[in-house]
KELOTOR-126833 format. One record per residue (C-alpha): residue in three letters; residue number from 1; x negated, y, z negated. Coordinates in pm, whole numbers, plus 50000, padded with zeros to 5 digits. Each point is the difference from the previous one (the first is absolute). Layout:
% KELOTOR-126833
ATOM|resn|resi|c1|c2|c3
ATOM|Ala|NUM|X|Y|Z
...
//
This chain:
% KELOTOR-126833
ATOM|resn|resi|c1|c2|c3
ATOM|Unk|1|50000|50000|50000
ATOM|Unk|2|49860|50349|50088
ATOM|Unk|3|50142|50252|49712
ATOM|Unk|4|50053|50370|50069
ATOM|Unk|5|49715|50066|49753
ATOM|Unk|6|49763|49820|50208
ATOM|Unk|7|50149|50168|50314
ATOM|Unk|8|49909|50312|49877
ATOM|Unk|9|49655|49935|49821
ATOM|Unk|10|49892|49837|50315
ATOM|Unk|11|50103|50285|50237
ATOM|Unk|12|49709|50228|49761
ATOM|Unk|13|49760|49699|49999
ATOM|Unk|14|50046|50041|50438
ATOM|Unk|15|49885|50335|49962
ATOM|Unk|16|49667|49876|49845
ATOM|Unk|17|49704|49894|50249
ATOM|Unk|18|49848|49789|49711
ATOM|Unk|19|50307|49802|49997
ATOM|Unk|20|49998|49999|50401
ATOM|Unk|21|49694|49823|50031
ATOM|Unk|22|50110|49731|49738
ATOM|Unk|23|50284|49944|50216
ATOM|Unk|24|49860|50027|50294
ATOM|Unk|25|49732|49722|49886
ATOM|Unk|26|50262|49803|49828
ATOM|Unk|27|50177|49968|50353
ATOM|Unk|28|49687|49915|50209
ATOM|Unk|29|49920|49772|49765
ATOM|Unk|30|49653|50129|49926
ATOM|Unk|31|49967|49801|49637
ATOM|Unk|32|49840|50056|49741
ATOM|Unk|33|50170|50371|49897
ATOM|Unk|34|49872|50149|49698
ATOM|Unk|35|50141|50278|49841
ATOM|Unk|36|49890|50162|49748
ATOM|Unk|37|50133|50318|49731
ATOM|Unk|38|50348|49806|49984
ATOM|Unk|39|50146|50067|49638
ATOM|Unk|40|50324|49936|49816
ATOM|Unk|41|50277|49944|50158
ATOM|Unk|42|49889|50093|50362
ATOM|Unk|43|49874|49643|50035
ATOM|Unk|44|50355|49891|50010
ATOM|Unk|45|50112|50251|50333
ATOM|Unk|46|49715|49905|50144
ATOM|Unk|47|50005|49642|49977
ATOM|Unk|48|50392|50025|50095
ATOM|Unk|49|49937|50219|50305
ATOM|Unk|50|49714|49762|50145
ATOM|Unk|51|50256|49687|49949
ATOM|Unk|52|50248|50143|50259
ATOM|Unk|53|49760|49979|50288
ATOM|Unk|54|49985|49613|49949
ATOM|Unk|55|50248|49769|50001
ATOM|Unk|56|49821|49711|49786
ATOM|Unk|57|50012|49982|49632
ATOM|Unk|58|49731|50165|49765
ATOM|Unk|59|49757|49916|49714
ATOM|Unk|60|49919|50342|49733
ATOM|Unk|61|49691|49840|49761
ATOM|Unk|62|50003|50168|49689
ATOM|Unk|63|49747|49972|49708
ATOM|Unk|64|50213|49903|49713
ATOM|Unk|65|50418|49867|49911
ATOM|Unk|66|50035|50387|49898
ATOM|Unk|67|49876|50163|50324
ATOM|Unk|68|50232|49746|50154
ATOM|Unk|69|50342|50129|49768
ATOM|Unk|70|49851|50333|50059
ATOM|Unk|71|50034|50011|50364
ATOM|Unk|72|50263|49752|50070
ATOM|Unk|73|50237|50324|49817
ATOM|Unk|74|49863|50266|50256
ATOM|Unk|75|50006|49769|50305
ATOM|Unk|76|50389|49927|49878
ATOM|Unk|77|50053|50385|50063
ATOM|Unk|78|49908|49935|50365
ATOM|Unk|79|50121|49640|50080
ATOM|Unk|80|50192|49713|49848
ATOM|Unk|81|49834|49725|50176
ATOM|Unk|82|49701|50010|49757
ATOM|Unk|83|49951|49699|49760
ATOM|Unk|84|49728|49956|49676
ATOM|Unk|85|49855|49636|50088
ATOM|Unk|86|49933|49919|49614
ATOM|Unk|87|49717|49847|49831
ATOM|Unk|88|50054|49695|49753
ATOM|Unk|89|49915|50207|49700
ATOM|Unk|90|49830|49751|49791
ATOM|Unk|91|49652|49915|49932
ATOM|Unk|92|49874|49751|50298
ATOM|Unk|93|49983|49684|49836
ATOM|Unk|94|50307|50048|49738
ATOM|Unk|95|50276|49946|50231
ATOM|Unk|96|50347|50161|49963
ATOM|Unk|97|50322|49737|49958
ATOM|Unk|98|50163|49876|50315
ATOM|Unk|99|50332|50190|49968
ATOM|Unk|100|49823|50365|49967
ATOM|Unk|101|50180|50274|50241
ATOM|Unk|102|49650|50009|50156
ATOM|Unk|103|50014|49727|50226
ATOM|Unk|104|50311|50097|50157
ATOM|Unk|105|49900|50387|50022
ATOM|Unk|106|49673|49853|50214
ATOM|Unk|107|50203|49790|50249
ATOM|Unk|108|50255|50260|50064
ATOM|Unk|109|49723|50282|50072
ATOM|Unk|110|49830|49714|50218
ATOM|Unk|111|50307|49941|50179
ATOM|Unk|112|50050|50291|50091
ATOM|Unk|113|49672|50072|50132
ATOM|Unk|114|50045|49684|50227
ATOM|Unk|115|50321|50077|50187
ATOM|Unk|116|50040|50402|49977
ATOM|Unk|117|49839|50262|50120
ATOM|Unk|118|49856|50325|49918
ATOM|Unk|119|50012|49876|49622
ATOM|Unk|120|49718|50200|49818
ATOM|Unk|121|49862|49732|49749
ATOM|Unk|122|49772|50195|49699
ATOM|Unk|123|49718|49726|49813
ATOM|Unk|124|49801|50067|49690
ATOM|Unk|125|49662|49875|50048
ATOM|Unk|126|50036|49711|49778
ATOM|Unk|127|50323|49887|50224
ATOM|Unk|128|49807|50088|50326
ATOM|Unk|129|49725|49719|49936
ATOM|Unk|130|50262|49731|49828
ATOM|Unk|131|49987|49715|50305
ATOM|Unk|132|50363|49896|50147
ATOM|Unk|133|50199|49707|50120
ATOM|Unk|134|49989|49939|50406
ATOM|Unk|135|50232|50245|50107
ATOM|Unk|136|50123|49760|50297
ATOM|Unk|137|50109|49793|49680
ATOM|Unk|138|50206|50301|49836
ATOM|Unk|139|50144|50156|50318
ATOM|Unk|140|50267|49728|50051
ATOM|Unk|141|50125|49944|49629
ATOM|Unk|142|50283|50221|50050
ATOM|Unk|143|50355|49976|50046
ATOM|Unk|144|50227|50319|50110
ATOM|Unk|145|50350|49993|49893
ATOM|Unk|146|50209|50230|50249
ATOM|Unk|147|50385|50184|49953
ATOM|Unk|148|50245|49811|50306
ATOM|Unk|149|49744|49658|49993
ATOM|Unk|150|50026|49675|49932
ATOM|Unk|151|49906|49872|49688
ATOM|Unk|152|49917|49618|49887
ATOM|Unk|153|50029|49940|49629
ATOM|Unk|154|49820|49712|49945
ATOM|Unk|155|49726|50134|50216
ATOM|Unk|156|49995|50337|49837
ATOM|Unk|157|49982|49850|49596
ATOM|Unk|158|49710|49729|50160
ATOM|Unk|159|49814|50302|50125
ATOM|Unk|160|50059|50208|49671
ATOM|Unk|161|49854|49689|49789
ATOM|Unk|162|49686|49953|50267
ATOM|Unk|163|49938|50383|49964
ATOM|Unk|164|49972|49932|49639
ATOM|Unk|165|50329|50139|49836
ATOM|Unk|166|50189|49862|49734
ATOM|Unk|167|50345|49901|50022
ATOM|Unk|168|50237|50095|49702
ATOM|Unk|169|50359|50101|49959
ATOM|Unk|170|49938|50343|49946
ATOM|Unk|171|49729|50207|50156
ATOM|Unk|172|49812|50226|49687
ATOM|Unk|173|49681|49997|50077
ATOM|Unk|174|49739|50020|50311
ATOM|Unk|175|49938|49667|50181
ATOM|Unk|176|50322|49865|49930
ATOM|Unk|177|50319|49907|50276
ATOM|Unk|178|50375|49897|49912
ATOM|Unk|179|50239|49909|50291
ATOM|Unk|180|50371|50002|49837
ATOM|Unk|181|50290|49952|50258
ATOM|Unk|182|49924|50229|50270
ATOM|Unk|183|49757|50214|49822
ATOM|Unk|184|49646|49954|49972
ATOM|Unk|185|49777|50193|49799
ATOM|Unk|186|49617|50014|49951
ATOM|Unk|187|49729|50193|49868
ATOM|Unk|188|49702|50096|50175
ATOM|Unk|189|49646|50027|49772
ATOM|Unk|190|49904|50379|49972
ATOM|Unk|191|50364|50083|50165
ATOM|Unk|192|50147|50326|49822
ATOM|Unk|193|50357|49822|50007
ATOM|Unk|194|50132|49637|50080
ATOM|Unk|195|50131|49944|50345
ATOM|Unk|196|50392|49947|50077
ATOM|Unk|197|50085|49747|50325
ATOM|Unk|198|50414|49992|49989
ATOM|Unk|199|50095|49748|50312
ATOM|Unk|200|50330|49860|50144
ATOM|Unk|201|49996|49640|50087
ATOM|Unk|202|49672|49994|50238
ATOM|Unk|203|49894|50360|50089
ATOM|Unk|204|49848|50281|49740
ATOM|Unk|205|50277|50302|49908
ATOM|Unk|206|49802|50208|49822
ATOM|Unk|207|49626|50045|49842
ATOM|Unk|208|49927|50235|49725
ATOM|Unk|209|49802|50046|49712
ATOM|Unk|210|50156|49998|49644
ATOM|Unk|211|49887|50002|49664
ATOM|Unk|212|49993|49716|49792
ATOM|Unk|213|50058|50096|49678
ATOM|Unk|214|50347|50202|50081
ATOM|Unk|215|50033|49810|50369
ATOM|Unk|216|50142|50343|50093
ATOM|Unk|217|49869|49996|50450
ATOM|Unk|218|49840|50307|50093
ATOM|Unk|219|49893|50049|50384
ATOM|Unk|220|50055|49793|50265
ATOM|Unk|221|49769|49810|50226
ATOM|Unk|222|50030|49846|50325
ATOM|Unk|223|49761|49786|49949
ATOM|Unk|224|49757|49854|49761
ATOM|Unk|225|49654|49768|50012
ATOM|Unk|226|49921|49737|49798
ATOM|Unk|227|49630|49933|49917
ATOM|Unk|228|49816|49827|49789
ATOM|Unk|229|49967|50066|49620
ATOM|Unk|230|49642|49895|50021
ATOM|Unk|231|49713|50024|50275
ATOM|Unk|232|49928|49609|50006
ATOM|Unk|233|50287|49734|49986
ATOM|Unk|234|49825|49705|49854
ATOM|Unk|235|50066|49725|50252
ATOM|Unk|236|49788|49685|50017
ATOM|Unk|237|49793|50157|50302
ATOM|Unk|238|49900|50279|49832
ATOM|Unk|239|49892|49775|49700
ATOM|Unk|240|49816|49819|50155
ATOM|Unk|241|49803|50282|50188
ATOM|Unk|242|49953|50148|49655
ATOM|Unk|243|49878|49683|49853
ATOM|Unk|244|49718|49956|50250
ATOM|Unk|245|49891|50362|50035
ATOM|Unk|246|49978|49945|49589
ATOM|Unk|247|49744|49720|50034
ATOM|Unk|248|49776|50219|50217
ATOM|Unk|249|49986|50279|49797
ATOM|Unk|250|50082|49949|49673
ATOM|Unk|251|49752|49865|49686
ATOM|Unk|252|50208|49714|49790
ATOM|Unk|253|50294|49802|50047
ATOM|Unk|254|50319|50165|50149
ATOM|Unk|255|50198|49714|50024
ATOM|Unk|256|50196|50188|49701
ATOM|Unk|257|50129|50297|50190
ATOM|Unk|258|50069|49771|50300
ATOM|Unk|259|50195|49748|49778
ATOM|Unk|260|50258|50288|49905
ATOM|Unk|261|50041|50118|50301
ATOM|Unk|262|50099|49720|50095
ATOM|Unk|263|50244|49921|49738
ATOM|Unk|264|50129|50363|49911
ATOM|Unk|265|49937|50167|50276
ATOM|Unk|266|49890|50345|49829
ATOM|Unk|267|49794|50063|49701
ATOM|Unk|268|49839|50318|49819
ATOM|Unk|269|49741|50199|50194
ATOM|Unk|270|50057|49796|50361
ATOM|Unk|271|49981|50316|50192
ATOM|Unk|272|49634|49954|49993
ATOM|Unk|273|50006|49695|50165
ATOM|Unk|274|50222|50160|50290
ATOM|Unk|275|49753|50063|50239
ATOM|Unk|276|49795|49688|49982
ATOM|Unk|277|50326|49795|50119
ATOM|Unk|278|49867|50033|50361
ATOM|Unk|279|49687|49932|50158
ATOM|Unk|280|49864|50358|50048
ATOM|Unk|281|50090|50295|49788
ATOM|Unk|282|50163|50309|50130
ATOM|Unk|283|50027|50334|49873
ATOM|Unk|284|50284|50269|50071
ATOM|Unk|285|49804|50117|50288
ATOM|Unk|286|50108|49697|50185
ATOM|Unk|287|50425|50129|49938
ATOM|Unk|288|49916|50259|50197
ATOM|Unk|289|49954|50066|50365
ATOM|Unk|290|49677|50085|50125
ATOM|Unk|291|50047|50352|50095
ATOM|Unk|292|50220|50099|49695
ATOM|Unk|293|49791|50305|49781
ATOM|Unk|294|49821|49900|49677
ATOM|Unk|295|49975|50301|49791
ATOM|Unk|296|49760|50041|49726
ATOM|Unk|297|50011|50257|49716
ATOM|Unk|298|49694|50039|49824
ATOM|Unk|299|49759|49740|50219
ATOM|Unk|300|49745|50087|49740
ATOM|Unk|301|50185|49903|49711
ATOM|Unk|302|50081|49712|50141
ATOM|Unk|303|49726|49880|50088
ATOM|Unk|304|49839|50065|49630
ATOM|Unk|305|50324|49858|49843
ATOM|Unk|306|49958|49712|50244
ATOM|Unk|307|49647|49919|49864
ATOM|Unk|308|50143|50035|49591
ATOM|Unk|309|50317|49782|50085
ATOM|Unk|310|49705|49745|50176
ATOM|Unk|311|49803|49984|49624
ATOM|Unk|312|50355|50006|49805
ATOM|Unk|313|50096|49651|50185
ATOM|Unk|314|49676|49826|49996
ATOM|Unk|315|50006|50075|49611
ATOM|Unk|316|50355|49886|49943
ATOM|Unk|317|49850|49650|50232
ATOM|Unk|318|49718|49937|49784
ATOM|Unk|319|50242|50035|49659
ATOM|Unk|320|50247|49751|50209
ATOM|Unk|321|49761|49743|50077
ATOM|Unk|322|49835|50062|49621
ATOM|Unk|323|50354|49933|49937
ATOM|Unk|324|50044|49693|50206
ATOM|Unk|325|50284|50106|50184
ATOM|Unk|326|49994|49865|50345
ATOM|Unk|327|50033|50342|50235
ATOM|Unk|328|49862|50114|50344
ATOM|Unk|329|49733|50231|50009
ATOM|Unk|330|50156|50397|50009
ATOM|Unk|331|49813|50005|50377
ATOM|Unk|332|50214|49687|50106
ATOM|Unk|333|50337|50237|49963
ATOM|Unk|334|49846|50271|50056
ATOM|Unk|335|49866|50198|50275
ATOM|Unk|336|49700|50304|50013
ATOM|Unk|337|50039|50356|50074
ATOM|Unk|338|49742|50018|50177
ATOM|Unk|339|50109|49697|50251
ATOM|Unk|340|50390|50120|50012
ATOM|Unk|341|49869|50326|50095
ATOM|Unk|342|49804|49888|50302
ATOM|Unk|343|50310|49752|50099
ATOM|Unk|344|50218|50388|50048
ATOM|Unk|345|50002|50136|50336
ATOM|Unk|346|50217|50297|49978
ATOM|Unk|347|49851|50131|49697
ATOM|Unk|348|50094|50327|49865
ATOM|Unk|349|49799|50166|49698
ATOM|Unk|350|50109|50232|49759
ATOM|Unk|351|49642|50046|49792
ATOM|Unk|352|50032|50210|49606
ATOM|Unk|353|49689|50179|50105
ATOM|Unk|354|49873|50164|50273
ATOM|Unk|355|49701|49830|50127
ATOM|Unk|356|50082|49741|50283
ATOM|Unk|357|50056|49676|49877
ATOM|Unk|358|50009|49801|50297
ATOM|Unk|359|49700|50115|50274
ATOM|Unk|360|50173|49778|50304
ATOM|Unk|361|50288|50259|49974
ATOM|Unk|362|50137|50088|50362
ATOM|Unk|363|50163|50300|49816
ATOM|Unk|364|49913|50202|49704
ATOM|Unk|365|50253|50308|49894
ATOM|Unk|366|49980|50198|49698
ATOM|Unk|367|50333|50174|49878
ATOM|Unk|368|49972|50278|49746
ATOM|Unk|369|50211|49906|49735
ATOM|Unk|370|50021|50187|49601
ATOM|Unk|371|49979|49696|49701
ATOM|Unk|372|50331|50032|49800
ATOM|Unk|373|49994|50205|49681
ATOM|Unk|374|50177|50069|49741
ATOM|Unk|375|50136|50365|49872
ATOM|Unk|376|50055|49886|49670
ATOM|Unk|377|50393|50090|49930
ATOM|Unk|378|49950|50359|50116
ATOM|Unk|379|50281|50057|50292
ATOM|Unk|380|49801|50380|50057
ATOM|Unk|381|49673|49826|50121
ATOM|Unk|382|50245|49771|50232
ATOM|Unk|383|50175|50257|50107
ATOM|Unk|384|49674|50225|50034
ATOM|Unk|385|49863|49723|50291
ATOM|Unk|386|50352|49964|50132
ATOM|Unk|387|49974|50321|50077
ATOM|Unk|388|49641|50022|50164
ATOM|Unk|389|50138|49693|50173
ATOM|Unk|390|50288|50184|50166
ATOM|Unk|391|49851|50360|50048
ATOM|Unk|392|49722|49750|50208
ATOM|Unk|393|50237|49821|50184
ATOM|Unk|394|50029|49678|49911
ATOM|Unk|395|50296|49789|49968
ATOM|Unk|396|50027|49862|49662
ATOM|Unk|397|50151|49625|49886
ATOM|Unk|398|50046|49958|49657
ATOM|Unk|399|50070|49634|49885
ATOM|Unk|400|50169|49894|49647
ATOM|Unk|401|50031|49679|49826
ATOM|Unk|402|50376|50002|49964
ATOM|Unk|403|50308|50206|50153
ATOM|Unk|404|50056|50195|49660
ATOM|Unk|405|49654|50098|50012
ATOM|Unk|406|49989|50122|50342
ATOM|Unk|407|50259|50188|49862
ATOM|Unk|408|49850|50153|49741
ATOM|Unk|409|49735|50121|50164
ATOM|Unk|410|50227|50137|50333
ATOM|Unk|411|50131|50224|49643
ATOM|Unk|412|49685|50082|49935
ATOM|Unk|413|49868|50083|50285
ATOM|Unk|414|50350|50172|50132
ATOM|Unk|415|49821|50350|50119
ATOM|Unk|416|49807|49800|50284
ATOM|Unk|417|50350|49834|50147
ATOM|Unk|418|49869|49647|49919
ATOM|Unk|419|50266|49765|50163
ATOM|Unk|420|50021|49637|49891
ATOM|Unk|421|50039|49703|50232
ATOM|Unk|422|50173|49787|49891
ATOM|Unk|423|49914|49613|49995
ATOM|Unk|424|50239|49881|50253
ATOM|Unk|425|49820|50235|50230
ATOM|Unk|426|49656|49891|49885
ATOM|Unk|427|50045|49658|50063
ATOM|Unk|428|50011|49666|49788
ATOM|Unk|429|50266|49769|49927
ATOM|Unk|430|50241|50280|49970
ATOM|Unk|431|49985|50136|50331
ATOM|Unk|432|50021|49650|50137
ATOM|Unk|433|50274|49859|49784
ATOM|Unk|434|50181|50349|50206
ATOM|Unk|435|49903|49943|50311
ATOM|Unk|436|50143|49581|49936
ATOM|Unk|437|50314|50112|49902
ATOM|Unk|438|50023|50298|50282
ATOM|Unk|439|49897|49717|50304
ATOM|Unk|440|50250|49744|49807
ATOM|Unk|441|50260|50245|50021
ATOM|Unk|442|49947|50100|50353
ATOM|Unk|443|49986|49621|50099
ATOM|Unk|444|50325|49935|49874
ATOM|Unk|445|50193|50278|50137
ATOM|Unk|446|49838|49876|50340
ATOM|Unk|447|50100|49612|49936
ATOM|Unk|448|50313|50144|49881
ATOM|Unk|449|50090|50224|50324
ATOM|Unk|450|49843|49737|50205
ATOM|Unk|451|50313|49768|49812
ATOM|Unk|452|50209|50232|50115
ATOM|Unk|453|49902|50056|50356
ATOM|Unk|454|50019|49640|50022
ATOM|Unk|455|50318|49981|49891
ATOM|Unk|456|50198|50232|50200
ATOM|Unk|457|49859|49848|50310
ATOM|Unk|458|50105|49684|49926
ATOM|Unk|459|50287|50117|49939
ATOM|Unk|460|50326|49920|50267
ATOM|Unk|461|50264|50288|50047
ATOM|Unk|462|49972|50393|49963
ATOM|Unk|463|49845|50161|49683
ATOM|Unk|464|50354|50186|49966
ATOM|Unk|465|50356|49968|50123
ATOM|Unk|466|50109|50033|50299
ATOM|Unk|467|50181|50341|50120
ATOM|Unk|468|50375|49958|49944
ATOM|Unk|469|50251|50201|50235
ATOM|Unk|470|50006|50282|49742
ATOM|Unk|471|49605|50063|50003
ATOM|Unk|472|49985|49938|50421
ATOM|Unk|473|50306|50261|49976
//
């Protein structure tokens, strides 16, 4: 979605020749672009503005899970097809239990990075490196459910079960299903609210989301997919890859971890044995299409973070084989900086200082932008650059946290005519829950006159009496 915000912050960006060469190299193609002087929020309008010259999908590389949060909120001001693809969150070797919101929050961001496009995925450094399952695995464990189709019950609860959801007679929690009558209910891991599929005999009536607590149904969907609640579905074949990758590279018996995979299927920390279920690893390079922008934030603090996170795993080995816990060595799941770096082609850099960072660079621009400060409470030294700002010419943006602040500070601020936009102009789910309902509306007025139309012409005789002797007098 391009927001009216973005519309107009990119028509000033036009105006700029250092942002004309970075689009002009970003269009021939002329990889690696470095730019450096990028600060704040500008990162996120310029990142936003380079996507819509490619239709592929897009990697942002960010230092740390906070810099991810932290942009993920300004690049929502621009776009809604943005997505956070989260790390595990727990030390490597502790392991995190096997109904955790986690796993479904991963296959849902790789899913989408599979079959959509111009999806703008943002990865902290420590999720960047994490290895993944063959993505020609993922890809086809889906299953779309769609408003007017057919539907096979049986078929649909078998999936449901393979995908790894629990059936119960009342949906409360994530990674459950219930199918009562002509109703059936399920909730997806990481999913806000539970899903709603009301059908008629064979064919789907309605999909929407409700909550489970109240099961009061919000908006409507016309259609849904079904993925996965976990990244690996422990099938025999993917045992049994496991189990001989594990005798390769493993020091001890792991007969133990295969055993209980075998006979429960799941067990406490077996996302790190994920990407050793196939015969070569893969990283999230590999989801994505070889000409689709990598963009890194900070390539010198990740490449020094990459070299800490490198000692922090080898220690946490050491204390797991002291330990004699049978475990992979951290460079068996995981991949280098350095060699993911040199597997991106359409590299883009965004270095924190301003020395060049990369010297096979096919274009280096420098934008001149201030650091963010802070006036301390005092509204008179705002209003003080406000008005240097304006007396100079610019065109001021001011962003808030919240609607009531913005509008605090459009009182504030009310002798310089500050006007607030509000979110459904901005973008976000807002503006795109009002656009649904506007193109819902206008599709059923056209089915409905369509109806109609269809009906009169099918119909035999005159649309009114005929003339009697008293009218034709």
């Amino acid at each position: 979605m391009v927001s009216l915000l973005e519309n107009r912050i990119l028509s000033l960006l036009n105006k700029s020749s250092e942002y004309n060469k970075v689009s002009t190299g970003f269009l021939e193609r002329s990889f690696p672009i470095e730019i450096t002087g990028v600060r704040g929020g500008f990162s996120s309008f310029l990142i936003s503005s380079l996507n819509r010259y490619t239709k592929e999908n897009s990697l942002v590389i960010v230092p740390t899970e906070q810099d991810a949060i932290s942009l993920y909120n300004d690049l929502k001001l621009v776009t809604d097809k943005v997505q956070i693809m989260p790390w595990w969150g727990t030390m490597l070797y502790k392991g995190i239990s096997p109904g955790a919101q986690v796993f479904g929050r991963r296959v849902e961001c790789l899913n989408k990075v599979l079959n959509e496009k111009k999806v703008t995925t943002i990865l902290s450094l420590r999720s960047f490196l994490t290895n993944l399952p063959d993505p020609n695995y993922l890809k086809p464990l889906k299953e779309t459910l769609t408003v007017g189709s057919d539907i096979d019950l049986y078929n649909i609860g078998q999936v449901l079960s393979t995908f790894g959801y629990n059936k119960v007679p009342r949906v409360t929690i994530h990674g459950e299903f219930a199918l009562r009558g002509e109703v059936l209910d399920f909730y997806p891991p990481g999913a806000d609210e539970a899903i709603r599929v009301v059908f008629e005999f064979d064919e789907i009536e309605e999909i929407k989301y409700f909550n489970p607590t109240t099961q009061i149904s919000t908006d409507k969907l016309k259609e849904i997919t079904i993925t996965p609640t976990k990244e690996i579905l422990w099938s025999d074949e993917r045992i049994n890859t496991l189990e001989e990758r594990l005798k390769k590279i493993v020091k001890g018996d792991s007969s133990a971890v295969i055993e209980g995979l075998r006979t429960y299927r799941e067990f406490r920390g077996e996302e790190l044995f994920y990407p050793l279920s196939f015969s070569e690893n893969f990283t999230i390079l590999d989801y994505m299409e070889s000409n689709s922008p990598i963009f890194y934030i900070n390539p010198e603090s990740l490449e020094a973070r990459s070299e800490v996170l490198d000692k922090e795993y080898l220690e946490l080995y050491t204390k797991a084989l002291a330990s004699k816990i049978v475990v992979p060595s951290h460079r068996e799941v995981m991949s280098t900086f350095k060699e993911l770096y040199e597997k991106s082609e359409s590299k883009i850099l965004l270095p924190g200082l301003k020395q060049q960072y990369d010297y096979t660079s096919q274009v280096n621009i420098d934008f001149v932008c201030e650091s963010g400060r802070s006036f301390f409470g005092n509204v008179n030294y705002l209003k003080e650059e406000l008005a240097m700002y304006k007396s100079n010419g610019y065109r001021v943006f001011i962003f808030a946290e919240s609607n009531s602040q913005g509008e605090r500070i459009s009182h504030m601020l009310k002798d310089f005519d500050v006007k607030v936009i509000t979110e459904g102009l901005i973008g976000g789910k807002s503006w795109a829950k009002k656009k649904s309902r506007v193109r819902k509306s206008v599709e059923d007025l056209a089915d409905m006159l369509i109806k109609l139309y269809a009906t009169r012409e099918k119909a035999v005789g005159f649309s009114f009496p005929k003339d009697d002797d008293f009218q034709l007098g």
